[in-house]
C-alpha positions as CSV (number, residue, x, y, z in Angstrom):
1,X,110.3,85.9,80.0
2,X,108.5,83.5,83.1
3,X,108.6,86.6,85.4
4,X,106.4,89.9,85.0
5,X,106.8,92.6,87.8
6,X,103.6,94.0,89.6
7,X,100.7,92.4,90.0
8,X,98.3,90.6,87.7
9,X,95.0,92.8,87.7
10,X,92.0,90.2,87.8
11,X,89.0,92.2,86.9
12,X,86.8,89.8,86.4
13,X,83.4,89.8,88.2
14,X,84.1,87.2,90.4
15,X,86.1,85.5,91.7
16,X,87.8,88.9,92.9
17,X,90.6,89.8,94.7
18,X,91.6,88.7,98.1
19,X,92.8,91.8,100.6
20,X,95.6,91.3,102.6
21,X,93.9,91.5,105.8
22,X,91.6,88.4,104.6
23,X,94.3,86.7,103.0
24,X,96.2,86.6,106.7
25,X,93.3,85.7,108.6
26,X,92.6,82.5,106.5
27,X,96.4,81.7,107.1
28,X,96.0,81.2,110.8
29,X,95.7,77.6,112.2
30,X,93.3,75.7,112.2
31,X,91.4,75.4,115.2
32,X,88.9,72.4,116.6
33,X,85.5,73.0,115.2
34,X,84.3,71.7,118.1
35,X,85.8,73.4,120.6
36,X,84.4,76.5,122.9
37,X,86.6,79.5,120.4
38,X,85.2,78.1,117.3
39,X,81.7,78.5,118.5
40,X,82.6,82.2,119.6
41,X,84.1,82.9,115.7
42,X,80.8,81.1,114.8
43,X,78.2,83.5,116.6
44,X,80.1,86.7,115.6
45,X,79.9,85.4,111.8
46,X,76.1,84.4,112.3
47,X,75.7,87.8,113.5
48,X,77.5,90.2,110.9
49,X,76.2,88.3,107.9
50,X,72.7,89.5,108.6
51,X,73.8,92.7,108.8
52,X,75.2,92.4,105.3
53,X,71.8,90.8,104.5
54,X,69.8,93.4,106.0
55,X,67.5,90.9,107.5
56,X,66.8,89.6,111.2
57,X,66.5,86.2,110.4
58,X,68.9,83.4,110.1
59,X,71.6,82.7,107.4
60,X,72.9,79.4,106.8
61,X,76.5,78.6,105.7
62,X,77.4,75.9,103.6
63,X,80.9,74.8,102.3
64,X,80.0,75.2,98.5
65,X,79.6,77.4,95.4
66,X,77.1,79.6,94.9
67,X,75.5,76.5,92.9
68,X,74.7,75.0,95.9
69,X,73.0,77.7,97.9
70,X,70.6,77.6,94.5
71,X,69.9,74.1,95.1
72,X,69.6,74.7,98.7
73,X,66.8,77.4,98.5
74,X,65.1,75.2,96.0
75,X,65.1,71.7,98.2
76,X,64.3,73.3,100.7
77,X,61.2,74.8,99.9
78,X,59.9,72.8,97.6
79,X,58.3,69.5,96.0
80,X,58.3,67.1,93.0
81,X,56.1,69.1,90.5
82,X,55.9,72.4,92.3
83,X,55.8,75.0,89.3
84,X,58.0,77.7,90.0
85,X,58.2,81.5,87.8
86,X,61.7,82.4,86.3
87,X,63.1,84.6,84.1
88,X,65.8,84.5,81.6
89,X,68.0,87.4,82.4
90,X,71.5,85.9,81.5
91,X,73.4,83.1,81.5
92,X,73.0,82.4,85.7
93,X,69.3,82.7,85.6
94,X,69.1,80.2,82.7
95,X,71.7,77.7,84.8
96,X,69.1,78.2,87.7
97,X,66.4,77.4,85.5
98,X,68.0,74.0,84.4
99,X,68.9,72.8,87.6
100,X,65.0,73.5,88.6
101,X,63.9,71.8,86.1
102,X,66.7,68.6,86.9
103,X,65.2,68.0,90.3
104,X,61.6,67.7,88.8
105,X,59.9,71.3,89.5
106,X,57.9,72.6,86.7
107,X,59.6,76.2,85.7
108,X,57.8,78.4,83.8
109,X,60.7,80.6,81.9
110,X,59.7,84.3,80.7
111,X,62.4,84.9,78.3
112,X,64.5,88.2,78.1
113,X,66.4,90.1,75.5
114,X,69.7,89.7,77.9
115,X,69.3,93.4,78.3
116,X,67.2,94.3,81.1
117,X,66.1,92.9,84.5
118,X,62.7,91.2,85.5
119,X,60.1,93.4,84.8
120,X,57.5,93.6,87.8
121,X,54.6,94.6,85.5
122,X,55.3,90.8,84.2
123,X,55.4,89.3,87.2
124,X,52.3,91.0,88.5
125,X,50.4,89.7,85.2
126,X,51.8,86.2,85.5
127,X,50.5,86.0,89.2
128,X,47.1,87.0,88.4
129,X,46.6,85.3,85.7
130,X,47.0,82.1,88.3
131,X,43.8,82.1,90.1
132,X,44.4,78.8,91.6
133,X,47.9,79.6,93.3
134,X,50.1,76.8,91.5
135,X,52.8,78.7,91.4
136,X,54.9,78.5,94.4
137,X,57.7,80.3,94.0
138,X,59.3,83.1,91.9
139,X,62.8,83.4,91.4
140,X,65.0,85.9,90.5
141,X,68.8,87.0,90.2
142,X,68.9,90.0,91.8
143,X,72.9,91.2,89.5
144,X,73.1,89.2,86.5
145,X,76.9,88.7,86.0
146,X,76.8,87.7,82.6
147,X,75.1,91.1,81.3
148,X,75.9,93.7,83.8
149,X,72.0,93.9,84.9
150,X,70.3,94.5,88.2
151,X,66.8,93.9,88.8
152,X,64.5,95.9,91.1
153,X,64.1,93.4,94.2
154,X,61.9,95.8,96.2
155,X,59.7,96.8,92.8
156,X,59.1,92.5,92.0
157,X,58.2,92.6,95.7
158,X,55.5,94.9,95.2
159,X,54.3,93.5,92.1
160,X,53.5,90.0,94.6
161,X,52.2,91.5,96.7
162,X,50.0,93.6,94.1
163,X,48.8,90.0,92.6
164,X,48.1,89.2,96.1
165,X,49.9,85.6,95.7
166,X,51.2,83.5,98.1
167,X,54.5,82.5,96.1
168,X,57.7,82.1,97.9
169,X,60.3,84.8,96.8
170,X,63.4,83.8,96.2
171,X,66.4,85.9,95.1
172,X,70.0,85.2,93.3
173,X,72.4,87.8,95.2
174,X,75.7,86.0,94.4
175,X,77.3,88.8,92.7
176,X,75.6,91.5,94.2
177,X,75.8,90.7,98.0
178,X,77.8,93.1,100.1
179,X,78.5,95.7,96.6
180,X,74.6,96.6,95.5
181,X,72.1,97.4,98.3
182,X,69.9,94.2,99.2
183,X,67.2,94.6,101.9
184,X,66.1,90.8,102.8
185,X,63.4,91.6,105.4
186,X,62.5,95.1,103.6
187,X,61.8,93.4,100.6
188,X,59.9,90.6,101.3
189,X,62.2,87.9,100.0
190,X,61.7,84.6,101.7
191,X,65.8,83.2,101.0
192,X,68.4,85.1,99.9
193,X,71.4,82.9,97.8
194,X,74.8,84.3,98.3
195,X,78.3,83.1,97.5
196,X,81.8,84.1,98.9
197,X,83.9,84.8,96.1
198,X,82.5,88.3,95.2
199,X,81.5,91.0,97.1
200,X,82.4,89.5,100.6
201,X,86.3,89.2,98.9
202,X,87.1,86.0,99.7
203,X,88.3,82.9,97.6
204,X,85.4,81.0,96.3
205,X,83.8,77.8,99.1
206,X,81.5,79.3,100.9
207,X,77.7,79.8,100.1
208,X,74.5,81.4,101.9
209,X,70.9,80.9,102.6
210,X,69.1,84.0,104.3
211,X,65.8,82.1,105.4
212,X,62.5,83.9,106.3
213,X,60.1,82.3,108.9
214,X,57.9,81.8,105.7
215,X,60.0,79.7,103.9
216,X,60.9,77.6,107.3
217,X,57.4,76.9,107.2
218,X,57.3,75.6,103.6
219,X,60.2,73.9,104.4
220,X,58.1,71.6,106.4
221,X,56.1,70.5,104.0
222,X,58.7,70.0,100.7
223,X,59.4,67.0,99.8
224,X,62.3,67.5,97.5
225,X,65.2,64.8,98.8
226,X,67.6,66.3,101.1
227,X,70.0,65.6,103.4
228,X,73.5,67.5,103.1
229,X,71.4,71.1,102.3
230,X,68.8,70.5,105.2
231,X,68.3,74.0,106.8
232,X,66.9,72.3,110.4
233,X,70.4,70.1,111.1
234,X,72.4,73.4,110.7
235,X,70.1,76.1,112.5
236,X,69.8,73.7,115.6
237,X,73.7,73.3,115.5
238,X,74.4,77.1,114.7
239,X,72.1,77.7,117.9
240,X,75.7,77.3,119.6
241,X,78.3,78.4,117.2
242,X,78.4,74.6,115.6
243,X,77.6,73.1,112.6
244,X,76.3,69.3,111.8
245,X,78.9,68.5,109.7
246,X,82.9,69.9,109.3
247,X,83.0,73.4,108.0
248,X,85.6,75.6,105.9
249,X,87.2,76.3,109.4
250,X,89.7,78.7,107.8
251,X,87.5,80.5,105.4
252,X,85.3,81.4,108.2
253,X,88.4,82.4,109.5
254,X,88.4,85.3,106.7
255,X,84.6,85.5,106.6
256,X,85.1,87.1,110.3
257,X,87.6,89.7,108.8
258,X,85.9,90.6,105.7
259,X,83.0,91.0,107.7
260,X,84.9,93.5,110.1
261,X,85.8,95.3,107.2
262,X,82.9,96.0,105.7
263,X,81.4,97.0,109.1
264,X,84.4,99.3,109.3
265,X,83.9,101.2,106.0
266,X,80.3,101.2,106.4
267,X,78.0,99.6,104.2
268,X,76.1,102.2,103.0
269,X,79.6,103.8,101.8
270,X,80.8,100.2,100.4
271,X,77.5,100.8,98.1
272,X,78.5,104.3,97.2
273,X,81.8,103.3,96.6
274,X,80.4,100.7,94.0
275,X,78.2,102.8,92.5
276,X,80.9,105.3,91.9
277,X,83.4,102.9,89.9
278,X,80.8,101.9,88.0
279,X,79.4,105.4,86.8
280,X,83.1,106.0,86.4
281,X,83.4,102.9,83.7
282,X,80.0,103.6,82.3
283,X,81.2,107.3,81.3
284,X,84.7,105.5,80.0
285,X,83.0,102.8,77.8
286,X,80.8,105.5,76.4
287,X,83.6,108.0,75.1
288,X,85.6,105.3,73.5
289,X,82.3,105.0,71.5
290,X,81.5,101.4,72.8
291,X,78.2,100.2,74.0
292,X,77.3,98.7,77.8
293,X,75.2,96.1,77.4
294,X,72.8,96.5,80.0
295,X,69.3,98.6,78.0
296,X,67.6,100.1,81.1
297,X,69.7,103.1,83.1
298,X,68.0,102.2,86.4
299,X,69.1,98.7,86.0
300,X,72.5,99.4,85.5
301,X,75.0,97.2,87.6
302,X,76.7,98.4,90.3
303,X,79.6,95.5,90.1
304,X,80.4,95.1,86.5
305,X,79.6,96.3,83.1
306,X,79.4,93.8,79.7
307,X,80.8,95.9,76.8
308,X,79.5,95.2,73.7
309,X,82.3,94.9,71.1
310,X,81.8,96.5,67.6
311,X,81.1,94.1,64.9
312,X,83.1,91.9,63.2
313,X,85.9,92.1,66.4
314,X,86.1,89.0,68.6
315,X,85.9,90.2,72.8
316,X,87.9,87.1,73.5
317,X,90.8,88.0,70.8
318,X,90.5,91.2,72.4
319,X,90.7,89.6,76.3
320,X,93.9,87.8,75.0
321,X,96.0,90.9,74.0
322,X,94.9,92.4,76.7
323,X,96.0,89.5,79.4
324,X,99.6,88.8,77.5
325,X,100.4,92.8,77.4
326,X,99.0,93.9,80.3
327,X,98.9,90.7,82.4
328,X,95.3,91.8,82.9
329,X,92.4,89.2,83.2
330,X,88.5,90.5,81.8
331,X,85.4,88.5,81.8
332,X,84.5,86.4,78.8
333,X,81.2,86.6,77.5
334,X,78.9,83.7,78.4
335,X,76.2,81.7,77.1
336,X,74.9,83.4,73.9
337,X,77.0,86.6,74.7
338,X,80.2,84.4,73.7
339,X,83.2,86.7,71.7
340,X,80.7,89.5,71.8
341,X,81.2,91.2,75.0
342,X,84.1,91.7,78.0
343,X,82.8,92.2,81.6
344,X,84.5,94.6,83.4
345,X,84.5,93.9,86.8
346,X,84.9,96.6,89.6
347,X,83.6,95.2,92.8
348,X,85.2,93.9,96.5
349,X,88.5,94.8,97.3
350,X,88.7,97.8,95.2
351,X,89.7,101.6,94.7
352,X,90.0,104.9,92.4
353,X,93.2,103.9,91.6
354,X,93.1,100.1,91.0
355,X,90.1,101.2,88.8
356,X,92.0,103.9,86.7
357,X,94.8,101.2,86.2
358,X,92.1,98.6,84.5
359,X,90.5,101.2,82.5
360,X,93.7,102.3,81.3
361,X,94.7,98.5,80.7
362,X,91.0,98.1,78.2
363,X,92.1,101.5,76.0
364,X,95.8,100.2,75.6
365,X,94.4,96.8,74.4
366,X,91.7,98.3,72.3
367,X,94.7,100.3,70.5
368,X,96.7,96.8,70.1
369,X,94.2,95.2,68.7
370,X,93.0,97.6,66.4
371,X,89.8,97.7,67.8
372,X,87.6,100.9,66.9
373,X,86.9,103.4,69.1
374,X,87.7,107.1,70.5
375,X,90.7,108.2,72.9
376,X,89.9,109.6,76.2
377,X,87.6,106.8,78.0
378,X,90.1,107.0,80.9
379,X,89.8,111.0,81.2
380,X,86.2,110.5,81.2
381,X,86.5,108.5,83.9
382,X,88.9,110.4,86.1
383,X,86.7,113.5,85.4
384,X,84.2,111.5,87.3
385,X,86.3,110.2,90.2
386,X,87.9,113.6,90.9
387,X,84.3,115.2,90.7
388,X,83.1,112.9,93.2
389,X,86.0,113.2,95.3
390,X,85.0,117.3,95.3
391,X,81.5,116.7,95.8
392,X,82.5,114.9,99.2
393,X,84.5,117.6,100.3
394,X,82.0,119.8,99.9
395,X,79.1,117.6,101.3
396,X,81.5,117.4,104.8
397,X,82.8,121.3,104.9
């Protein structure tokens, strides 16, 4: 049968799906992205992405993965040698780490269990016990997608500051951006990496750099090669809505929509409304008797949740049922976490009921594939929306 009615539910983390409203403002024409209207779109994107960063300083845009924003925050602020303090959360923050160490800085990697976030007691430790300030940057990933884990961002902020180090801070926020509360200015972090595929519900191709005055000023100094990621050439052009080089002219063109949208809802309830969907499939994964692979409660994910499979069953035979019977696509485990855990993801363009449709999608294919595990994860999880849904009511009588 080539045809299959409905729509295909892609709940992975990332890329997600595309709303309507962003899918028809991409499909405009394209305009001249040197003319006076582009430079209008320009300064009204400038200007809502720092609200989505939380920060008064600038935000670049480059036409690129989240990849490249990496490589952007690191060129830019660094040099040849430069030791820099990472930590092996997942599979992103150990990509992160290689590409570090490929352009010559010197990374020294505290290893994790894949569990749990970056602790700041470590950090705090590791900065002190550097007395002669060699380390000139820590990195982090603020939602690693592979495990379902957040780190405290404003916690690893005090911790520097505790250690009283100058270190640059720089911060992963790819699949966290616009779905998990991020403060840029409030927490000290010197440049933010984003990506467009995720939170900001847009197809993948567009990437970010939130830049503090701090890390302009290293920027001065690094001497890393650059030339296509060179903050400078873009902030003077952005000064008037332009950039140095051709841009993704019509995926700013849904960058200006999604932005709109978000402002719409509010970001504070876009937060809520994440945090909600993923109680909800926490409280599901739990009564079919399965485990969520994140260890620490306060670091639980806002955007997606890594199920642990039970052993002896493979997460990708149980990802391939699920896509052929239910035409229903679930992250693959990655890195190390490979056949033994699906990501659920539950972030962007999403609601109670597109929710309640993947979770029921996961319990039909755990039955097909004989999978073990208790009935009612989906009523667990409606019992949470509807009680929720209450809660509100009551909060606004």
């Amino acid at each position: 049968m080539a045809y299959r009615s409905g729509r295909h539910f892609l709940q992975i983390p990332g890329p997600t799906n595309v709303p309507d409203r962003v899918l028809r403002a991409i499909d405009n024409a394209t305009m001249d992205h040197r003319g006076p209207e582009f430079g209008k779109l320009s300064l009204e994107i400038l200007d809502g992405l720092k609200n989505v960063f939380q920060t008064r300083q600038p935000v670049v845009i480059f036409p690129a993965s989240g990849t490249g924003a990496w490589e952007a925050a690191l060129v830019n602020t660094l040099s040849p040698g430069d030791r820099v303090l990472m930590f092996e959360t997942g599979h992103f923050a150990s990509l992160w780490q290689r590409m570090a160490a490929r352009l010559g800085v010197v990374v020294d990697l505290i290893p994790t269990d894949w569990r749990r976030g970056v602790d700041p007691a470590a950090v705090e430790a590791k900065l002190k016990e550097d007395g002669k300030h060699d380390i000139k940057a820590v990195c982090v990933v603020h939602n690693e997608t592979s495990t379902g884990v957040t780190s405290r961002i404003g916690a690893i902020h005090k911790a520097i500051n505790a250690a009283r180090h100058p270190a640059l801070y720089l911060v992963d926020t790819i699949s966290s951006l616009a779905s998990i509360d991020y403060r840029h200015d409030e927490w000290g972090v010197d440049v933010t990496v984003g990506g467009s595929q995720k939170g900001l519900m847009l197809p993948p191709g567009l990437s970010f750099n939130a830049v503090s005055e701090k890390a302009r000023k290293a920027s001065q100094s690094a001497r890393l090669p650059r030339s296509y990621w060179n903050w400078e050439e873009m902030l003077s052009s952005n000064k008037s809505g332009f950039f140095p080089y051709t841009p993704a002219t019509n995926l700013l063109y849904g960058l200006r929509e999604a932005l709109r949208m978000l402002s719409e809802e509010g970001l504070q309830n876009v937060f809520a409304r994440h945090a909600r969907h993923a109680e909800a499939t926490r409280r599901a994964v739990r009564a079919w008797g399965l485990e969520v692979r994140c260890a620490v409660p306060e670091e639980y994910s806002s955007t997606l949740t890594a199920v642990v499979m039970p052993s002896g069953h493979d997460a990708d035979a149980l990802r391939k049922i699920i896509l052929e019977a239910y035409d229903m696509s679930l992250g693959t485990g990655l890195g190390k976490l490979a056949g033994k855990v699906f990501r659920i993801g539950h972030l962007g363009d999403f609601n109670d009921l597109a929710l309640m449709g993947t979770l029921s999608g996961i319990e039909m294919g755990l039955a097909l594939a004989g999978v073990p595990h208790k009935k009612n994860g989906v009523l667990a999880a409606l019992d949470h929306l509807i009680e929720s849904a209450r809660a509100v009511s009551r909060k606004a009588a």
